[in-house]
C-alpha positions in Angstrom: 0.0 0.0 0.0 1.4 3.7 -0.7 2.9 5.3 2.4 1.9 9.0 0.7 -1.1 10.4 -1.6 -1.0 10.5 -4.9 0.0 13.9 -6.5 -2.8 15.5 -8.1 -1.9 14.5 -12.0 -1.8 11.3 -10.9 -5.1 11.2 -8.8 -6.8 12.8 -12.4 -5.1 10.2 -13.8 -6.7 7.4 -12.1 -9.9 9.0 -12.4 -9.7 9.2 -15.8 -8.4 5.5 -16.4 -11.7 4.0 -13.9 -13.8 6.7 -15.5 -12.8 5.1 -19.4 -13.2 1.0 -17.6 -16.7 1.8 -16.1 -18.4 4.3 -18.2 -17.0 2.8 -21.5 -16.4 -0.9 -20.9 -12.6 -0.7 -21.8 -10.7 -3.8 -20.2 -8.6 -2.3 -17.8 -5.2 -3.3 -19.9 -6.7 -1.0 -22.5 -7.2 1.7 -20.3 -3.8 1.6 -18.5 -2.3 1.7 -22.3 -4.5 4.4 -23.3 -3.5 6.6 -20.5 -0.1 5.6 -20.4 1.1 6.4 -23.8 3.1 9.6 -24.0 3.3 10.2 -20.4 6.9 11.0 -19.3 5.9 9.4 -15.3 8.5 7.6 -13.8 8.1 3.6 -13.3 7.6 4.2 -9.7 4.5 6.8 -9.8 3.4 4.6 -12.8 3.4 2.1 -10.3 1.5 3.7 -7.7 -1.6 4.6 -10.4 -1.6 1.2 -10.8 -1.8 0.0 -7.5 -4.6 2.6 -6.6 -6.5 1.9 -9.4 -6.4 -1.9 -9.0 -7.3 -1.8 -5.1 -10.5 0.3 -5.9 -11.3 -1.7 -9.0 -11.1 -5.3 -6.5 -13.1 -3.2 -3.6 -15.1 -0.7 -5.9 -18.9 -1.5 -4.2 -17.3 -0.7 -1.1 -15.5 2.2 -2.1 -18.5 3.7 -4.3 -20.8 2.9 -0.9 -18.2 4.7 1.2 -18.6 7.9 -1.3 -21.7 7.6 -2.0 -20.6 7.9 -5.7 -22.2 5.9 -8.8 -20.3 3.6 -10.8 -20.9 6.2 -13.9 -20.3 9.3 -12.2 -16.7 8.7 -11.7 -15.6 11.6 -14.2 -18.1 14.2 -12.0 -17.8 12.6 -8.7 -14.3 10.3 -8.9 -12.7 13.0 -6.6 -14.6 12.5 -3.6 -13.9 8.5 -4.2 -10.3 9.0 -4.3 -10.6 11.3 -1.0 -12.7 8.5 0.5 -9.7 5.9 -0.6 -7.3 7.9 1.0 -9.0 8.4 4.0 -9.7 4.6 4.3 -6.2 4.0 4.1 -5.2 6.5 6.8 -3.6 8.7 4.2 -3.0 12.6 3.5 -6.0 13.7 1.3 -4.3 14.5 -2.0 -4.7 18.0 -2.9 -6.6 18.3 -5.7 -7.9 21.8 -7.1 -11.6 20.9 -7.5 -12.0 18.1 -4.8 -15.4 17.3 -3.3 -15.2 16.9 0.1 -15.7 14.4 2.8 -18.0 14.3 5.8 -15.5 12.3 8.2 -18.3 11.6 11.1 -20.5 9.8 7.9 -17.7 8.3 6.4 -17.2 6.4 9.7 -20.8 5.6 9.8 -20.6 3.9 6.4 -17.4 1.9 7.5 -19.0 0.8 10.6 -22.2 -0.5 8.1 -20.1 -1.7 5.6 -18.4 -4.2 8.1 -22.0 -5.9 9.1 -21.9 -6.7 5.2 -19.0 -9.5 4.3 -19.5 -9.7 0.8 -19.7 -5.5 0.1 -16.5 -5.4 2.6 -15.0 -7.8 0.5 -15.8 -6.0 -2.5 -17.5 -8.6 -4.1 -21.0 -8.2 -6.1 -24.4 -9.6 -5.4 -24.0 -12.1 -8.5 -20.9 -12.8 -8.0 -21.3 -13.6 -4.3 -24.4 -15.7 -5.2 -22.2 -17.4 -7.8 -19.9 -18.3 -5.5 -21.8 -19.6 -2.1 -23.9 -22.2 -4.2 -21.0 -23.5 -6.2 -18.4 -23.7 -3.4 -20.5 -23.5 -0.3 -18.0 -23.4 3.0 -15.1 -22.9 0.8 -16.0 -19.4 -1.0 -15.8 -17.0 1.8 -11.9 -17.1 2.1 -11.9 -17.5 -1.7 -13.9 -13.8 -2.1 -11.1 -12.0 0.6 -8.1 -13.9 -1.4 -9.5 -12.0 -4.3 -9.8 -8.8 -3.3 -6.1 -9.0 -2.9 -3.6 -7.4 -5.4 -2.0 -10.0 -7.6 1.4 -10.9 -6.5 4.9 -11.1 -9.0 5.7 -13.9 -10.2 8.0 -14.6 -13.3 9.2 -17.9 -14.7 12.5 -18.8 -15.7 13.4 -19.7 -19.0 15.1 -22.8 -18.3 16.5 -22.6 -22.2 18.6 -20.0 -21.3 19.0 -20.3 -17.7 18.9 -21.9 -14.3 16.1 -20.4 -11.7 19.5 -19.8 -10.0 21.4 -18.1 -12.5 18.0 -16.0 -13.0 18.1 -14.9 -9.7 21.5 -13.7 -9.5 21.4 -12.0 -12.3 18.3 -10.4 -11.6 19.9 -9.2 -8.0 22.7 -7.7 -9.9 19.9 -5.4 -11.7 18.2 -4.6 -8.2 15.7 -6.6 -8.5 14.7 -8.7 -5.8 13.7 -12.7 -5.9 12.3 -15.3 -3.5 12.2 -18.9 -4.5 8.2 -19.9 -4.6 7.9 -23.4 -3.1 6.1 -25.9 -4.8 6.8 -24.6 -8.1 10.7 -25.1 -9.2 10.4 -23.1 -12.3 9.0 -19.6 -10.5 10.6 -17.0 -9.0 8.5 -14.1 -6.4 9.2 -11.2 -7.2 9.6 -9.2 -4.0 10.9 -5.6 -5.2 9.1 -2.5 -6.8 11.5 -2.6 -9.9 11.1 -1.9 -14.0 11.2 -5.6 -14.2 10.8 -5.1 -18.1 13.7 -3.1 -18.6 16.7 -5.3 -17.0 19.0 -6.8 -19.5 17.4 -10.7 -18.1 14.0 -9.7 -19.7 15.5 -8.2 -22.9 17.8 -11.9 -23.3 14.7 -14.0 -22.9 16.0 -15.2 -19.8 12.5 -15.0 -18.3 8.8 -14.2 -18.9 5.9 -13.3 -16.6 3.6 -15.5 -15.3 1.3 -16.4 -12.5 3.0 -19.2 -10.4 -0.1 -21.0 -10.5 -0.2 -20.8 -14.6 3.0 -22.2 -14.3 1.9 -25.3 -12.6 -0.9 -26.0 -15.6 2.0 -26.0 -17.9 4.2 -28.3 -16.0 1.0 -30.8 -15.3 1.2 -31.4 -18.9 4.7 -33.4 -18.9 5.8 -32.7 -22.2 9.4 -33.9 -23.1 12.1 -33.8 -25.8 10.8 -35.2 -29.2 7.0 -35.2 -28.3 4.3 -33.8 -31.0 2.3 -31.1 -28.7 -0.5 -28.7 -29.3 -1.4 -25.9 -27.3 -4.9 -25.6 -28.5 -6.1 -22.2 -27.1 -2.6 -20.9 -27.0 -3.6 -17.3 -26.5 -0.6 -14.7 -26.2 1.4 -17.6 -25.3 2.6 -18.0 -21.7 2.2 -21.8 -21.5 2.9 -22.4 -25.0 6.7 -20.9 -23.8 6.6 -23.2 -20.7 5.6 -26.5 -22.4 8.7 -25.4 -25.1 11.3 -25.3 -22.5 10.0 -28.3 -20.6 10.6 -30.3 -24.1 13.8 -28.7 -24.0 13.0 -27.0 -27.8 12.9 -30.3 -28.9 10.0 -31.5 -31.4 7.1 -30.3 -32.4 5.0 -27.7 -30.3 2.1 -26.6 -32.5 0.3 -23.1 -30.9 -3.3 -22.5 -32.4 -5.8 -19.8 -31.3 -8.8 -18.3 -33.2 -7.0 -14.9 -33.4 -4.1 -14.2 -35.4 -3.1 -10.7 -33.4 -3.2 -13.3 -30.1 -0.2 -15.8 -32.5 2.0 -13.2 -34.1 2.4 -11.7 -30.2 3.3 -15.0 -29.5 6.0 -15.0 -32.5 8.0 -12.4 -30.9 7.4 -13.8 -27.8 9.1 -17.2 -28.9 12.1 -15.6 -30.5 13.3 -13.6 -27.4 12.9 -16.9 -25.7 14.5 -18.7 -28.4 11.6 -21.6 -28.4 12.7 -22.3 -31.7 10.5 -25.9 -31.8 6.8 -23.1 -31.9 4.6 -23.3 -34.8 1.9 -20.8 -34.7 -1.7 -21.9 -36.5 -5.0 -20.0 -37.1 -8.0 -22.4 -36.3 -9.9 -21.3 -39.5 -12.9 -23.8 -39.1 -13.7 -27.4 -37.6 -11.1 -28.7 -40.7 -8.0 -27.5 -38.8 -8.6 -30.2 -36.1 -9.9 -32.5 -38.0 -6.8 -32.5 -40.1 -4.8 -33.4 -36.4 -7.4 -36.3 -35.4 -5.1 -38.7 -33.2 -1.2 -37.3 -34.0 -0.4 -34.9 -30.3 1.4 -37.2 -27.9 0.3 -33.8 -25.2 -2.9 -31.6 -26.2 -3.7 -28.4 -23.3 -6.9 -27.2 -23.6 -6.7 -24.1 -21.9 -10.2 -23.1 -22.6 -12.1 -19.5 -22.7 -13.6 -19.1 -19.2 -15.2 -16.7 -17.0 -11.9 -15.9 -15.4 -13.1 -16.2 -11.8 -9.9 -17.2 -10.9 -8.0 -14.4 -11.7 -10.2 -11.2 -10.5 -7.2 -9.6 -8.3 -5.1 -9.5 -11.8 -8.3 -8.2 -13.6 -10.7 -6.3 -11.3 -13.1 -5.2 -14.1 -13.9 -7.9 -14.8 -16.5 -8.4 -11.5 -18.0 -5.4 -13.0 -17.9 -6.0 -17.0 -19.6 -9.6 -16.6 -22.7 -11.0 -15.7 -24.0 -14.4 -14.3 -26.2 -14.7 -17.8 -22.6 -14.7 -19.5 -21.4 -17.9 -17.7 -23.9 -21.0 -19.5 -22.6 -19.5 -22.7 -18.9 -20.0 -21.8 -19.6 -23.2 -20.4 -21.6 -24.6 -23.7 -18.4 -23.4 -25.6 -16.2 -25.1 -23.4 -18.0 -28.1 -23.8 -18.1 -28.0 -27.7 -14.0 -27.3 -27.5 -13.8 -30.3 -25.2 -15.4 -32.4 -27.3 -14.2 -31.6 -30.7 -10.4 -30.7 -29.7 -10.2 -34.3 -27.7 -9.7 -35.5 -31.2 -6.1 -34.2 -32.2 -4.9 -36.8 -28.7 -3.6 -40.6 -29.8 -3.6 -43.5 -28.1 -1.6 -43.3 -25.1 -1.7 -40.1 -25.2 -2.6 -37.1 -22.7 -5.2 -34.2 -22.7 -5.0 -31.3 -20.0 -8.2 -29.3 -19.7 -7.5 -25.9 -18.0 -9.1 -22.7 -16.9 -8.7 -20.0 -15.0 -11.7 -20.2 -13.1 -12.7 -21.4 -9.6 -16.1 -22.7 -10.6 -17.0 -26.4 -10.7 -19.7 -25.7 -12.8 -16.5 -24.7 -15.4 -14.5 -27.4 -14.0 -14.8 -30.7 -13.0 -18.8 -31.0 -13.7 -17.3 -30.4 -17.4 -14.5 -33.1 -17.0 -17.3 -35.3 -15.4 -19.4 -34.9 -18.3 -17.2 -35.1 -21.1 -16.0 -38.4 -19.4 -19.8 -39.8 -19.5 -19.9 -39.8 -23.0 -16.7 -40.8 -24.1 -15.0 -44.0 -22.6 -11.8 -44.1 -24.5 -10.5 -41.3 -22.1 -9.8 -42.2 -18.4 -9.7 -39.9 -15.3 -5.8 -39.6 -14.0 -6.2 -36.5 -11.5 -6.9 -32.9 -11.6 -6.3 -30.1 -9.0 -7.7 -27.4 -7.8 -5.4 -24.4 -7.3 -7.2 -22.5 -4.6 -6.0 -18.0 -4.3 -7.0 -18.6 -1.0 -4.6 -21.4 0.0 -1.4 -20.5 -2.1 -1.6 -16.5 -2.9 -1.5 -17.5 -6.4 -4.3 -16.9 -9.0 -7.1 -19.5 -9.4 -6.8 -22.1 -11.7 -7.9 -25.9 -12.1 -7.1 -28.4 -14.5 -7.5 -32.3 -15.2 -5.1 -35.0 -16.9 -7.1 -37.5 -19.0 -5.5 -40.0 -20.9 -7.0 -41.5 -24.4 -7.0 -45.3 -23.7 -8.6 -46.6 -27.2 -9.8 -44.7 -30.1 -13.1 -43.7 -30.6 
């Protein structure tokens, strides 16, 4: 948390950027970018935007009920939210020119309310919260405070290029500081507020970013040397990279998506790295798998999802989507399921992913799929809990095919 308000620019700043998310429905990336471009701010305020921005975006139904500010009236009435965050946080008001002001004896009347309400102290909407209790029962109140906190650092070696050890010296040489992250022998924490993107480690490919937790889907696949492997919904690319070094950049490692933009990232991405063994391939129509029917020793199915798991990293998101959004994700999941389980042979193995902490999106779709087709078999799956290992959610399931069709 800052230890000093934010200057005025950069309190405008954040008003703006929320302003452009919740008025506009721009993903927060977007915004950040949008904003960003052609300011000369230093990493460090950068930073600090960042951070502010984010902690209201994971709280903002408290914070707007603190305020008594609407969602949509953040370009009229963001001021007296960001005095209300900095009172919160037992911080200097910032001094703005045209500031509304706070009445400090209500303010603490709304805290004291606020705290009778777990789920509005917790930032969490009534959907969401809903969502939530009837799908993980017990288990979803520590789940909702994990994700209202901010998303930890993690990056993970590039063990083409590098030892985790070798990483982290060099990485301490450019002042940036590393903790080991147990559990996970290719991640490293990173535990100091530096331009990580700007050391001479990141430039040499010596190491991308990625949630620990991400880095364990990638591992559970257990590519090696020589294997044929697809990445199915390969995205940008982070576990395409992973599942590259693990097979040492040997054999084939095929990267599709349904958006070209998403691959050609991913092309640059892979030459830094020097993942020489990625192909990149535009799924054009149902042909494109079809074409791939029993050949991938290794097939991830890191599937679209409602990205429960990962609402600390993307705030908005709680107030973008909508519970009505969720049975069409999951009908698409199960089409992907079904029709990408083809490209796996004999003997082969199929990891089905998401970053969500729903069962409904999780094992109830692994449980399904399995019903209805009996030449795959169970091996395990996991659960990766925010709340239990301060990483991001995730959850994914090793099936192996056993006959074919």
């Amino acid at each position: 948390m800052l230890n000093s308000s934010l200057s005025p620019s950069s309190t405008e700043l954040v008003i703006s950027i929320l302003d452009l998310v919740l008025k506009e429905g721009k993903p927060l990336d977007r915004a950040y970018s949008q904003h960003f471009s052609g300011q000369q701010l230093e990493s460090t305020e950068l930073g600090r935007i960042t951070l502010v921005t984010g902690d209201i975006l994971r709280r903002l139904n408290l914070y707007c009920y603190l305020s008594d500010v609407k969602p949509e009236e953040m370009s009229r009435m963001g001021s007296r939210l960001l005095n209300v965050w900095h009172l919160f946080n037992n911080l200097p008001l910032p001094k703005m020119q045209y500031a509304l002001k706070v009445d400090e004896d209500e303010l603490a009347t709304r805290i004291a309310a606020a705290k009778e309400q777990p789920a509005l102290w917790d930032g969490c909407p009534d959907w969401l919260n809903e969502m939530g209790a009837a799908q993980l029962g017990d288990r979803w109140p520590a789940e909702r405070v994990a994700l209202t906190l901010p998303a930890k650092r993690f990056i993970r070696v590039n063990t083409l290029k590098c030892t985790r050890d070798d990483l982290a010296k060099k990485l301490r040489n450019e002042r940036v500081q590393t903790v080991e992250v147990e559990g996970v022998d290719t991640a490293l924490e990173v535990v100091s507020d530096s331009a990580l993107f700007k050391t001479e480690s990141f430039k040499k490919g010596w190491f991308e970013q990625q949630d620990a937790g991400s880095q364990l889907i990638a591992s559970a696949l257990g590519a090696k040397p020589g294997m044929c492997v697809v990445d199915a919904c390969a995205g940008a690319g982070g576990k395409t990279l992973s599942i590259s070094s693990q097979m040492q950049g040997k054999g084939r490692l095929l990267a599709m998506d349904v958006e070209q933009w998403k691959l050609d990232n991913l092309k640059q991405r892979a030459r830094r790295a020097g993942a020489h063994n990625v192909e990149t391939r535009i799924i054009a129509s149902s042909k494109t798998i079809k074409r791939l029917k029993m050949t991938a020793d290794r097939v991830l199915l890191d599937v679209p999802c409602s990205g429960l798991g990962v609402l600390k990293r993307n705030p908005d998101a709680k107030w973008r989507d909508t519970p009505e959004r969720l049975p069409i994700l999951v009908a698409l999941q199960k089409d992907i399921l079904q029709s990408y389980s083809r490209m796996v042979k004999v003997g082969g193995m199929l990891v089905y992913a998401t970053c969500s902490i729903m069962p409904e999106e999780n094992r109830d779709q692994v449980d399904a799929f399995l019903a209805t087709n009996k030449h795959f078999r169970f091996v395990e799956d996991e659960n990766i809990s925010p709340a239990e290992t301060g990483f991001d959610g995730f959850y994914y399931a090793k099936l192996e095919r056993i006959a074919e069709a």
